[in-house]
N, C-alpha and C positions, 0 to 999 in steps of 0.2 A: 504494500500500500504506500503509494507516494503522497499522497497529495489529499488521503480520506481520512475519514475517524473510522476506524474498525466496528463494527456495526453491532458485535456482540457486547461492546461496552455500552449499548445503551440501557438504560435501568426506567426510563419514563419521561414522561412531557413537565416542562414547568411553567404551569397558567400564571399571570400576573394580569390584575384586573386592571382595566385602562381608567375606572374612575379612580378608587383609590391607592393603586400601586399596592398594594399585598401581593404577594405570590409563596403558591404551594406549588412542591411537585405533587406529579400522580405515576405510581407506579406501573409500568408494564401487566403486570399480570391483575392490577385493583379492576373489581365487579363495582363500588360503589363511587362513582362519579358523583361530584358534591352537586347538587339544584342550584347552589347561589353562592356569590363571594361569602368565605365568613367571616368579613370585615363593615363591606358597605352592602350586605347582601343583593347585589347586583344580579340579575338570571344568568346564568351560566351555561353556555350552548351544548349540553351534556352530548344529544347524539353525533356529530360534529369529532366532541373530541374520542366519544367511545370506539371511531370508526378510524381515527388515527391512532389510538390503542394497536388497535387490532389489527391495524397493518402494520406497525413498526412489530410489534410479535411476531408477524410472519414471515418479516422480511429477516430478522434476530436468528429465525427458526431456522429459515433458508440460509444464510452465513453460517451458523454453527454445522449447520450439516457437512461441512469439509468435501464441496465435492471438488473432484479431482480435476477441472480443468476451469473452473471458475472461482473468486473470492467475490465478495462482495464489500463495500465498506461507502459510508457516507459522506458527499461532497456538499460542503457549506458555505454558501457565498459569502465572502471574506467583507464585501460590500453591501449590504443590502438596502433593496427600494426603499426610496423615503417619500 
């Protein structure tokens, strides 16, 4: 891996609410996505993030698998949109 972050290091997403700046992580493998910030109890777009759960797991799944003519590893724009 040149240039990625190895993909089986990821451990979960970390939400940071845009009204009040708190932020929690949420683990790869968590069932209970919070309804609302626990700060400014703002709504919290549960299915959204439940769905990038579940892909970054499969994607963890498919890199741990070790197959033999491909790795996998995640590329993070160094710059992002503003």
């Amino acid at each position: 891996m040149k240039n990625g972050i190895d993909v089986t290091r990821i451990k979960g997403i970390r939400m940071v609410c845009r009204k009040c700046h708190s932020e929690w992580m949420i683990p790869l493998d968590s069932t209970n996505i919070p309804q609302k910030c626990f700060n400014c109890f703002s709504i919290v777009p549960s299915e959204p993030i439940r769905d990038a759960l579940q892909g970054l797991a499969r994607l963890k799944s498919a890199a741990a698998s070790n197959h033999k003519d491909f790795q996998f590893d995640a590329v993070i724009d160094k710059y992002p949109a503003v």
